[in-house]
PLY file of the C-alpha trace (Angstrom):
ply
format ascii 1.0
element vertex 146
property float x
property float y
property float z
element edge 145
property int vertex1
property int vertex2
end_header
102.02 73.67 92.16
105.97 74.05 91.30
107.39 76.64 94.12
108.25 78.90 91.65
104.36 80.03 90.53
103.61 83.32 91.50
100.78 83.01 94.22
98.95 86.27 93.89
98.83 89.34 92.22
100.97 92.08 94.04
100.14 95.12 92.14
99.02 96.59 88.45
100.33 99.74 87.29
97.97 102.25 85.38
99.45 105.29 83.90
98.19 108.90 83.72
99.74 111.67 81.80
101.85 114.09 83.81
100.39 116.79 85.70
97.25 114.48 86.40
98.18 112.50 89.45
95.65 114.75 91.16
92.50 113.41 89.33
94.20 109.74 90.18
93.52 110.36 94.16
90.10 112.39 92.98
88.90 109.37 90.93
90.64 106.12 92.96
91.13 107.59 96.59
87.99 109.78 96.90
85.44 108.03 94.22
86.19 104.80 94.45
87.46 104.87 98.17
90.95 103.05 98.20
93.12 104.23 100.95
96.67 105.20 99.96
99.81 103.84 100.77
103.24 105.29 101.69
105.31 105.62 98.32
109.10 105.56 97.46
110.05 109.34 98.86
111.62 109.26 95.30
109.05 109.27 94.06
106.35 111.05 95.50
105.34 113.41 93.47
104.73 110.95 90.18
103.59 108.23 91.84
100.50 107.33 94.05
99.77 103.70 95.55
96.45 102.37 96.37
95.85 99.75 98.65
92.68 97.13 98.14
90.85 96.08 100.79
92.77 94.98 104.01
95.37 92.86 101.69
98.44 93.08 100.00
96.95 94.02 96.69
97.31 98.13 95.23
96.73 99.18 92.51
99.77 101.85 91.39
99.54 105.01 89.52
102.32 106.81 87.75
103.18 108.98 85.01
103.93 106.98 81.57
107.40 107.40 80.73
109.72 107.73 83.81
111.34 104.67 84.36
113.23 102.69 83.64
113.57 105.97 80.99
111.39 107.98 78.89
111.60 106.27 75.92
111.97 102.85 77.44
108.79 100.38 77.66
105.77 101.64 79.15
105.57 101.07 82.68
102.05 99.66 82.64
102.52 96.03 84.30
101.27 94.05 86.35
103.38 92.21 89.60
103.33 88.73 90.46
104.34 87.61 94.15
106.30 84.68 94.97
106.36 83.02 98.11
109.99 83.13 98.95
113.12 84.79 97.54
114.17 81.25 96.52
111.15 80.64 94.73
111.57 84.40 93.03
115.25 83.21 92.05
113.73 79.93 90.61
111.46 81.67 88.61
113.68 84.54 87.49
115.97 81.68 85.94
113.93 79.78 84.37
112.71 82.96 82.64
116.03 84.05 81.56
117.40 80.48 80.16
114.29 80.32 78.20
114.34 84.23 77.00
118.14 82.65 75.85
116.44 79.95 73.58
115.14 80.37 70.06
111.53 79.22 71.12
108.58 81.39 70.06
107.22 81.75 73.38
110.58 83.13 74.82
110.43 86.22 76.87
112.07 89.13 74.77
113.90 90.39 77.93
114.61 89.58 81.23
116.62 90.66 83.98
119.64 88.52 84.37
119.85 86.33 87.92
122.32 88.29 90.04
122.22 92.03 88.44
120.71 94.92 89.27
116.75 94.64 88.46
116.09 97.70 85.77
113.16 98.93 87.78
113.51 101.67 89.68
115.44 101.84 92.55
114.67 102.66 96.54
115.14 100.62 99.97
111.36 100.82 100.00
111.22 98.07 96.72
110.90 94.01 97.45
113.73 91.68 96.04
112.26 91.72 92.32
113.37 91.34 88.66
111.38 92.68 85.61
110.65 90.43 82.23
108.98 91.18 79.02
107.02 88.35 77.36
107.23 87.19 73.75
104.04 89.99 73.33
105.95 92.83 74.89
103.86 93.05 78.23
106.40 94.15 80.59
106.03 91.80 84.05
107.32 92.68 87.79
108.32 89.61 90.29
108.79 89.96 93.64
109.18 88.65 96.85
107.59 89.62 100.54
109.96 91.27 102.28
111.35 89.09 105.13
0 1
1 2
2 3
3 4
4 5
5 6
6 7
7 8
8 9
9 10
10 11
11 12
12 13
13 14
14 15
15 16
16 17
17 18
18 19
19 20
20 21
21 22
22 23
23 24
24 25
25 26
26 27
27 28
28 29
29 30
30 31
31 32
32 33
33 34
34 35
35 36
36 37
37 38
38 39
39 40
40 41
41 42
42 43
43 44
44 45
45 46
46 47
47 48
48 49
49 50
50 51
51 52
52 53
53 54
54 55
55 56
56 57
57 58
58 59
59 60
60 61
61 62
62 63
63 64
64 65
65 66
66 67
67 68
68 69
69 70
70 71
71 72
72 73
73 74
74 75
75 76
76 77
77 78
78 79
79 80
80 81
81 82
82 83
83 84
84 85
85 86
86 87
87 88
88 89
89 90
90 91
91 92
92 93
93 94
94 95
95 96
96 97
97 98
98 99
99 100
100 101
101 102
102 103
103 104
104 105
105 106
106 107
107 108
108 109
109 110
110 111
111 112
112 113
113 114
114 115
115 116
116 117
117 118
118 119
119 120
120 121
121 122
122 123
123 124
124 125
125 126
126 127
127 128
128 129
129 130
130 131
131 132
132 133
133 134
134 135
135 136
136 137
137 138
138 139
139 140
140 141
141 142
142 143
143 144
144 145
C-alpha cells in the first residue's frame, strides 16, 4: 500500500437544519448511545461530535450551510486519515497536480499544498486539506496530531 492511502475513516459529517442540533444528541447520544466529544469552542453551539466505540471514529453533526460559507458546498463529507503528515502532504499533491490536468477523473477542487485549508478554522483541527472529486463529493484529509 503507497504511504499516501488514507488508512481509516476519521469522521462523516451529517447535517441537520438549524435549530435541530437538539434532536441530534436526542436521536445519536441518547437513542443510539454514542458518547460525545469535546467540539471546537467555535463552534459549539452548531456543531456536536460523536465518538464510536473506544476508537478514533465520530460521527459529526452540524448545521448545513456554515462553512466554509452559506452558499458554499455542503458540508456533508466524509474524512480520511493518513498515517503521517508526510503521507497527508503526499496525498494532498498528488490530488492537486491531477485536479490541474484535463483528465475526467480530476478532482474539481483542491486545496493547494502550502495554503490555508478552506475548512474551518480552530487549534482544536488536525493538519488537513479539503478536495472535491470529479462528482462534487466534498472530501476532508487529515493527519493524527503528533
Amino acid at each position: 500500500m503507497p504511504s499516501y492511502t488514507p488508512v481509516l475513516l476519521q469522521h462523516v459529517n451529517l447535517v441537520v437544519p438549524r435549530g435541530k442540533l437538539h434532536l441530534a444528541q436526542e436521536f445519536y447520544g441518547e437513542i443510539i448511545g454514542f458518547e460525545n466529544d469535546p467540539v471546537p469552542q467555535l463552534q459549539r453551539d452548531s456543531l456536536l461530535w460523536f465518538r464510536i466505540g473506544d476508537g478514533p471514529q465520530q460521527i459529526h453533526v452540524a448545521f448545513e450551510g456554515i462553512a466554509p460559507s452559506p452558499q458554499g458546498p455542503s458540508s456533508r463529507h466524509p474524512c480520511f486519515q493518513l498515517s503521517s503528515p508526510q503521507a497527508l502532504l503526499e496525498l494532498q499533491k498528488r490530488i492537486y497536480e491531477h485536479s490541474e490536468s484535463d483528465k475526467e477523473s480530476a478532482a474539481s477542487a483542491c486545496d493547494a499544498p502550502g495554503d490555508e485549508n478552506s475548512g474551518a478554522k480552530g487549534v482544536e483541527y488536525p493538519t488537513r486539506f479539503f478536495a472535491t472529486d470529479f462528482a462534487g463529493n466534498r472530501l476532508e484529509f487529515s493527519a493524527p496530531k503528533i
